[in-house]
C-alpha positions in Angstrom: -17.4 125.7 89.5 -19.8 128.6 88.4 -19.1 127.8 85.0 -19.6 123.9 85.4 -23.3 124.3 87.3 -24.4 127.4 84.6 -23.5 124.7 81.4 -25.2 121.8 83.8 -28.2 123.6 83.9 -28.5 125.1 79.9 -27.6 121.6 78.9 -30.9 120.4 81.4 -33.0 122.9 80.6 -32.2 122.8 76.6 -32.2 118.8 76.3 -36.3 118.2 75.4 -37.9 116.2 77.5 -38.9 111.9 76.6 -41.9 111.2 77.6 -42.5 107.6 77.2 -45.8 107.0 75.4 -48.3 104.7 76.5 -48.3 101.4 75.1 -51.3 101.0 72.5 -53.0 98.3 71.1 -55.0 98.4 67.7 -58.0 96.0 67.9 -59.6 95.4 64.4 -62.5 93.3 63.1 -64.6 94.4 66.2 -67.0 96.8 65.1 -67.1 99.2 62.4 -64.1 101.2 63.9 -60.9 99.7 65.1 -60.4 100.0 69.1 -57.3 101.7 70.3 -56.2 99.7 73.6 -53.9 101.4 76.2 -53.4 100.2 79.5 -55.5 103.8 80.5 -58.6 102.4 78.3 -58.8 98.9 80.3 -58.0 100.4 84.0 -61.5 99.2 84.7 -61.6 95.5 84.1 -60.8 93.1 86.5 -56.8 93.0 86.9 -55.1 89.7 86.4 -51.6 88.5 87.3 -50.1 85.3 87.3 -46.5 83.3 88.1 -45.7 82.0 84.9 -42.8 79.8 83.9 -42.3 78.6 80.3 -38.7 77.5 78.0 -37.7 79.7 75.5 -34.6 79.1 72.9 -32.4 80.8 75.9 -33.9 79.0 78.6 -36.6 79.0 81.5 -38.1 82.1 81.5 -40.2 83.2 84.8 -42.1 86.1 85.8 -44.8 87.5 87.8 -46.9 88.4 84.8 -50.1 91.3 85.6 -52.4 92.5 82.8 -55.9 91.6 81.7 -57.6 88.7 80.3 -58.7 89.2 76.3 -61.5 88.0 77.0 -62.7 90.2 79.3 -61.3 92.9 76.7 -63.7 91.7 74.0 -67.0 90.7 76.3 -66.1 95.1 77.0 -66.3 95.7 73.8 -69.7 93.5 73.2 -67.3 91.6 70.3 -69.8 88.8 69.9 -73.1 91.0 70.4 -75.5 89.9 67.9 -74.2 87.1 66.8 -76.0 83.7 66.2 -75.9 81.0 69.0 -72.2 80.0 69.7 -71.6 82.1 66.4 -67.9 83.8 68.3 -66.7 79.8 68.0 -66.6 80.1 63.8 -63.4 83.2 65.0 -60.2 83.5 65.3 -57.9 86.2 66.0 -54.6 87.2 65.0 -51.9 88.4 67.0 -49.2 90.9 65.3 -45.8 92.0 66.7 -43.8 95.0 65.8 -41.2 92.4 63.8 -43.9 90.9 61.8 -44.0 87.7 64.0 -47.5 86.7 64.1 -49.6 84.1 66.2 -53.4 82.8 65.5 -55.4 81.8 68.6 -59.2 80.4 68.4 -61.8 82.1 70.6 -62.7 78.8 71.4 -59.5 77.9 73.1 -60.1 81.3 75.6 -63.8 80.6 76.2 -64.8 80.4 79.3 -67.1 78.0 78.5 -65.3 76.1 76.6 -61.5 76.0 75.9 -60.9 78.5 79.0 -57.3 79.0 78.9 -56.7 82.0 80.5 -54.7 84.8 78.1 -53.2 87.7 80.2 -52.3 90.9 77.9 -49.4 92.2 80.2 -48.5 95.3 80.5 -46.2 94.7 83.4 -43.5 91.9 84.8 -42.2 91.4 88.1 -44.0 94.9 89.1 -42.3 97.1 86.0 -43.5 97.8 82.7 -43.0 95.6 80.5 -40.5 96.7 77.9 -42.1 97.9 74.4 -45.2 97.7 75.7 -48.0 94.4 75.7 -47.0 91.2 75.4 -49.4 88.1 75.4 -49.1 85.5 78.0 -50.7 82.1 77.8 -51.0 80.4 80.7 -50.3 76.6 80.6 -48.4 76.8 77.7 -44.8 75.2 78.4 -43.3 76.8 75.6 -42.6 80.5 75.0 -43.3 80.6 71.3 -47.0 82.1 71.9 -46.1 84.5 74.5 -46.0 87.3 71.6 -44.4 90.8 72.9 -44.4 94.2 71.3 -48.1 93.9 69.9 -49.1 96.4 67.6 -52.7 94.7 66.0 -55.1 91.8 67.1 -57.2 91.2 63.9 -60.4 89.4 64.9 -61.4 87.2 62.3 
């Protein structure tokens, strides 16, 4: 019994410790230097979290999705500062997954003042973090095919 806790606790105190590390974000075309985003850097904009229900290839797919909007993510980082009038409407940005799978949205489609469809970067689901990291939510889309998980680059272009 000795023997079992003394070999329970070298194996504990030899195994090293996983620290899971915070999900990051590379923002690029914004600026001179790309922005590093990690759900620590945007703790201060406005939180947003929606029920959201779209198909996917397996199904329905529901969830109580909570992140922040991208555009309140570029207005923080003054994206279109400088710019002529209603210059941001000539970009686009590019959306890149871990797997390569890419998806191009306008800014005109997530302008408030214009297109205004909402797009949540999640970090969380149904209250846990969402597994490798952001994922893209659209709201009103019916489909799932823009809902883009395991981001590693948005390219503004």
């Amino acid at each position: 019994m000795l023997r079992s806790l003394l070999i329970l606790v070298v194996m504990l105190t030899a195994a090293p410790i996983a620290r899971a590390q915070e999900p990051t974000i590379e923002i690029v075309g914004v600026g001179a230097q790309a922005i590093k985003l990690s759900p620590q850097s945007v703790s201060g904009l406005p939180v947003a979290e929606r029920d959201v229900t779209f198909q996917t290839s397996k199904g329905p797919s529901s969830g109580h999705y909570k992140g922040v909007l991208f555009w309140d993510v570029l207005q923080a980082n003054k994206a279109f500062d400088g710019m002529e009038h209603n210059g941001e409407l000539k970009k686009t940005f590019l959306v890149s997954a871990k797997d390569g799978y890419q998806i191009a949205f306008s800014i005109g489609e997530i302008h408030p003042e214009f297109g205004n469809t909402p797009l949540i970067l999640a970090t969380e689901v149904d209250g846990k973090p969402i597994e490798g990291g952001w994922r893209i939510v659209v709201l009103g889309d019916k489909r799932g095919a823009r809902a883009i998980h395991d981001i590693t680059t948005i390219e503004l272009r």
